[in-house]
N, C-alpha and C positions, 0 to 999 in steps of 0.2 A: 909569587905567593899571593895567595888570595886573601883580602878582605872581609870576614863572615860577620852577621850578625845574626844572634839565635832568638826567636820571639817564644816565651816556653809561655802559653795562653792559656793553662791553667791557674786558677786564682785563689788558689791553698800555697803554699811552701813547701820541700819537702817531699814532693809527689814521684812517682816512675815518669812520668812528663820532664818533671827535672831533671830526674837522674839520667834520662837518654841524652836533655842537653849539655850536662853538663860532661858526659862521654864524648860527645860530638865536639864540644870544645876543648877537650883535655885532647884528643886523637888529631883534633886541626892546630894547636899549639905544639905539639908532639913533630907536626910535618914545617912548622915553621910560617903556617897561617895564623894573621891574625886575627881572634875569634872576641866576638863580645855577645856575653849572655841577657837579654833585656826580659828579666823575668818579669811576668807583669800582678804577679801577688805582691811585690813591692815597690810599685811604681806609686807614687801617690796620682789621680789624676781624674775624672771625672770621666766614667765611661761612657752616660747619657749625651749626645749629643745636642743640647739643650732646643734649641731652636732651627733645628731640622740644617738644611743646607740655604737655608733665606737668610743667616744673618751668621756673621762670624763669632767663632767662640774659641778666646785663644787658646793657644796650649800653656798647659800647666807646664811647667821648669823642667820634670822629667818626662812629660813627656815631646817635648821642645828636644831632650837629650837623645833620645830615641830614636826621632824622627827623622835628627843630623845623622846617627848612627845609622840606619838606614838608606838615607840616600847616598853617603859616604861609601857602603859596603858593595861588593861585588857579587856575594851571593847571601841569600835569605834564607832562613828555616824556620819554619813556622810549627811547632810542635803544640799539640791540644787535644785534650780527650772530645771525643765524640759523646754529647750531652744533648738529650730530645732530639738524637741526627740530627743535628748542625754541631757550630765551635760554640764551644760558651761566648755567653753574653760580653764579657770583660777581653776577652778577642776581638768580636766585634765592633766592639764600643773603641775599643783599641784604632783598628783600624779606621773608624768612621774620624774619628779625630783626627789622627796625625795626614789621611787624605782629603780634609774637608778643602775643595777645590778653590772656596775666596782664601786659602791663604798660601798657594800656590803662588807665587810670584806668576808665574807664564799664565797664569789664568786670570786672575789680578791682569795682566795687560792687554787684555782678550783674547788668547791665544792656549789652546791647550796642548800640554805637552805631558808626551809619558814619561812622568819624572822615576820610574825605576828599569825605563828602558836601558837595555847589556847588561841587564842582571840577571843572572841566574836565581832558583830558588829549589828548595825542596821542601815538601806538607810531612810530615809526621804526624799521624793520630794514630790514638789508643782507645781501645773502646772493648765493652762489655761483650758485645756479639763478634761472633766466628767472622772472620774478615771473609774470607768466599762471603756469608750472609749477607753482609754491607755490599759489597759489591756486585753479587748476582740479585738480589733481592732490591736492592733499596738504591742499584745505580749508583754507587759514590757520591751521593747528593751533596753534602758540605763539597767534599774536595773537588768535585765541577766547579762548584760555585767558585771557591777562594783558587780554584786555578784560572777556570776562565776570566770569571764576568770580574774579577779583584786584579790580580796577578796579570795575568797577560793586560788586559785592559790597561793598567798602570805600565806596561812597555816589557814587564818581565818577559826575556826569550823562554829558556828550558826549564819545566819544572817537573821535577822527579817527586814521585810519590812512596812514601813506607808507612803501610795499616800494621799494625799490630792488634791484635784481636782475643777475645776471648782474656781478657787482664787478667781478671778474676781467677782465674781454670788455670792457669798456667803453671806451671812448678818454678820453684825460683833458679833451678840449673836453665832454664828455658829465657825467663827475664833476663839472667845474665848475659846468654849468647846475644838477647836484643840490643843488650848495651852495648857489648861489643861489638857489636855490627853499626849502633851507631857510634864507636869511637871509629871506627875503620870508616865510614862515610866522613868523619869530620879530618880524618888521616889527607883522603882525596879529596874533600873540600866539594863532595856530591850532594 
């Protein structure tokens, strides 16, 4: 059984961002994985990365918790609405923190090491535009980014990608089949 942790990088409560992770975690507890949801509308923690990568900036408590949670886990889900094409800011900010490389241990001894290398991961975004658009149009620009130059970069092997598209336009018999579809991804642990 797999280890998950779901990063839901929306920074409201509440959202269809949530509710996909919290399907994905109800369908991965459902198969007898362990799933943990680190939404990050309730994390307390400083998304600013205050003094760039020149000078350490500890983590806050939760997100210290996160962090553990994360490197502990086997596979990652990164769920977040697509906001000015890219993740929001609080995603971001998210990540810039908990990968700042002075507090790496292995980097810390001069040595760099992919600390989420054998993980798996999969990207969820939701967005305003017709997914063909995002992707014929505009290149998957975020999710390059947070697969490649983030994700792989940090050691993760396979990362599966689900757009959902058009939020707004959608009927809610439509939203539902999304949810379940991501309760059945968190079933198999994709």
């Amino acid at each position: 059984m797999a280890k998950i942790v779901l990063v839901v990088g929306h920074p409201r409560a509440d959202t269809f961002c949530g509710a996909l992770g919290e399907a994905y975690r109800d369908g991965a507890a459902a198969a007898g994985h362990e799933a943990t949801v680190v939404a990050l509308a309730s994390l307390a923690f400083d998304p600013i990365l205050r003094g760039g990568y020149s000078q350490v900036q500890p983590r806050e408590p939760d997100l210290e918790a996160a962090y553990l949670d994360c490197l502990a886990a086997d596979h990652l889900v990164l769920i977040f609405p697509l906001w000015l094409g890219d993740m929001p800011a609080l995603l971001k900010g998210f990540l810039e923190r908990i990968l700042q490389p002075e507090l790496i241990r292995s980097v810390k001894a001069g040595a760099f090491t992919q600390v989420l290398k054998g993980k798996s991961a999969r990207i969820i975004v939701t967005m305003g535009m017709p997914a063909f658009v995002y992707r014929w149009w505009f290149g998957s620009y975020a999710v390059k980014i947070l697969k490649r130059n983030i994700l792989r970069f940090m050691g993760v092997g396979r990362v599966c990608v689900t757009v959902r598209g058009s939020i707004e336009a959608v009927s809610a018999e439509k939203r539902q089949r999304w949810i379940e579809a991501a309760r059945e991804l968190g079933r198999r642990a994709l």
